[in-house]
N, C-alpha and C positions, 0 to 999 in steps of 0.2 A: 616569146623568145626568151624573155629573161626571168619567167616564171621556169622554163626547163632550164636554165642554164643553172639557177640556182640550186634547183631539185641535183643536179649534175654534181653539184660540189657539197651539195648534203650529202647525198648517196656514198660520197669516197671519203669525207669525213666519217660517215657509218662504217666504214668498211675498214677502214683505216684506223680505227678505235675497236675493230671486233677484232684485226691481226694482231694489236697488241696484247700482252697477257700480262696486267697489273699480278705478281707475287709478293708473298711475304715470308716464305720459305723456301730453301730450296739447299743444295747443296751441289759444290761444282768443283772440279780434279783438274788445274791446270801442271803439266809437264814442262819441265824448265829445258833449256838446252842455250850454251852459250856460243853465242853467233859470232864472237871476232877474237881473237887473241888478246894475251895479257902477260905482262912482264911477271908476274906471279903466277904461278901454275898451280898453288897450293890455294890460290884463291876462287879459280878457274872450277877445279876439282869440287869446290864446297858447293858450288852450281849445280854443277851440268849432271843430269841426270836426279836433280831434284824433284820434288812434286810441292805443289801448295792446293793444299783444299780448303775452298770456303765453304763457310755455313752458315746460314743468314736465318735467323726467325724471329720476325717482328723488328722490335728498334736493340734484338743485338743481334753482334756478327762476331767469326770464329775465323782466323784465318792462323793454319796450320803449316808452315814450312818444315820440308822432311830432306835431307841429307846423308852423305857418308859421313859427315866431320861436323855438323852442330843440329840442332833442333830447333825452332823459335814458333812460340803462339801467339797469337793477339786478339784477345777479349775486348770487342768494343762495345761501351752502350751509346747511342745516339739520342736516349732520351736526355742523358746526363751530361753526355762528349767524354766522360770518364774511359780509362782504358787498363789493361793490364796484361803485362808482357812476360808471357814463361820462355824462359829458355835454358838452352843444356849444351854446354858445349868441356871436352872432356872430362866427363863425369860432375861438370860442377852445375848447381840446378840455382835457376834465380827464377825471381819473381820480383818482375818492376810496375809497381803501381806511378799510375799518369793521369796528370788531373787538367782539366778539358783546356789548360792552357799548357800543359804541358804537348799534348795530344795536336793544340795547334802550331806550335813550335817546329814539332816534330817535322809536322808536314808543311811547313810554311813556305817549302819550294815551288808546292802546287798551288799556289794561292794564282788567280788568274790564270791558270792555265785554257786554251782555246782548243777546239776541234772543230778543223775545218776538214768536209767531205772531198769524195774523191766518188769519180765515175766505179773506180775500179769494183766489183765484187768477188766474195767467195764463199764455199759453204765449207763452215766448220761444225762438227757436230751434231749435224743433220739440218742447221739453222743459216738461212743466207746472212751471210755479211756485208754490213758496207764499210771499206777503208777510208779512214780518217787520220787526217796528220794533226799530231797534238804538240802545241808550242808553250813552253815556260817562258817565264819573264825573264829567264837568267840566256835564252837565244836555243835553249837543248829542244832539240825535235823527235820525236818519235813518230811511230807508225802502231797505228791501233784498230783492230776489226772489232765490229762492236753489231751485234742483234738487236732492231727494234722490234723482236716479236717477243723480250720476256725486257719486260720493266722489272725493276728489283721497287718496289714500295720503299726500302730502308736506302738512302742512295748515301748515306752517310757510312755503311759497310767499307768502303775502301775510298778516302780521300781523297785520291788523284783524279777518278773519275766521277766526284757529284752532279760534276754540270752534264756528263755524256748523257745521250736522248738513248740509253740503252744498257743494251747488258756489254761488256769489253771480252771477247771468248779467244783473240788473241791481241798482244799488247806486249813492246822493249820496256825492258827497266837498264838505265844507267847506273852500272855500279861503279863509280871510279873509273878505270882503265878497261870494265867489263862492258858488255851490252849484250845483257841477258832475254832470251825470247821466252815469254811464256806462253801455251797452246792449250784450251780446255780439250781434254779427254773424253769428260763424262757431263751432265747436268743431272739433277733428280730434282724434279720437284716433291717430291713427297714431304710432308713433317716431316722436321729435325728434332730428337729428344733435346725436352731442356734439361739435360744434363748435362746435355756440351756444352752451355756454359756455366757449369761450376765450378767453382776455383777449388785447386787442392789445399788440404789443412795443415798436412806436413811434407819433409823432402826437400823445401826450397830457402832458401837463405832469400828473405826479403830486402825490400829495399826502395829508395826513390829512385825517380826518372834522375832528380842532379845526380845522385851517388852515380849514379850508372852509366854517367857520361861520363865518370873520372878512370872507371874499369877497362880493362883492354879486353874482356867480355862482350 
């Protein structure tokens, strides 16, 4: 009896590790849409009807935010924690390099962040979901649907989720007064040219992460 029983829990370990699909590339088109009102409407606007695409291959990732009213990219390497930040906002182009304390700084909200499961499911994208509530140390809660059928290999891609057991395909951001929904649209596993991350040569008035906390940019 306890020779099957074991066999029993081998079996859905095997099974359980053949549904998941370890990636090191891939590319993904999450749709913004703003879920609550906001005493700025001009802030509202810069949201709602955005897109952000990632793009992940190997130990770097690409995350693209696209707008009516500004543009922002972020080059990450996760070998280094090194980072670098384009953005475009009326006509003005920057480029902010951020160095792996800078990059922790940044993100030091998510530090301890938990996800605890939830019965609930959904399919988004063709991929079942399971909801999860994800809590910061500051008390802020969100709601996060997340696929265990594609692992991302680079889980340092996007900082808020390293600790999640999956891919995140819908996920709230708090912006201030906002509470912004993002939905993936698309996945592609296919290779991503490494040219997505090359940085440009000219076009951009450079600079550091301090400078760039001093700018209303």
């Amino acid at each position: 009896m306890k020779k099957f029983t074991l066999l029993l829990v081998l079996c859905s370990l095997i099974a359980t590790a053949h549904a998941q699909k370890r990636i090191s590339e891939l590319t993904m088109v999450y749709d913004a849409t703003v879920s609550t009102g906001s005493a700025d409407p001009k802030l509202a606007d810069a949201f709602d009807g955005a897109t952000t695409t990632v793009y992940i291959k190997g130990n770097m990732s690409r995350s693209e935010m696209a707008s009516a009213l500004f543009s922002s990219t972020t080059i990450h390497d996760s070998k280094t924690g090194s980072a670098v930040v384009l953005r475009e906002v009326s006509g003005q182009k920057l480029l902010i390099r951020m160095t792996p304390q800078n990059w922790a700084e940044k993100n030091k909200r998510y530090n301890g962040i938990t996800f605890t499961n939830t019965p609930e499911t959904k399919t988004i994208a063709g991929y079942k979901c399971i909801k999860a509530t994800a809590t910061l140390n500051d008390g802020t809660v969100f709601t996060v649907y997340y696929t265990s059928d594609i692992i991302p290999e680079n889980k340092d891609y996007d900082y808020q989720f390293r600790s999640l057991n999956g891919l995140p395909l819908e996920y709230e951001l708090v912006q201030g007064k906002l509470t912004i929904k993002y939905t993936v649209s698309s996945i592609n596993l296919n290779p991503v040219p490494a040219s997505k991350f090359d940085l440009p040569k000219t076009g951009y008035r450079e600079m550091t992460y301090e400078e760039s906390k001093k700018t209303s940019l």
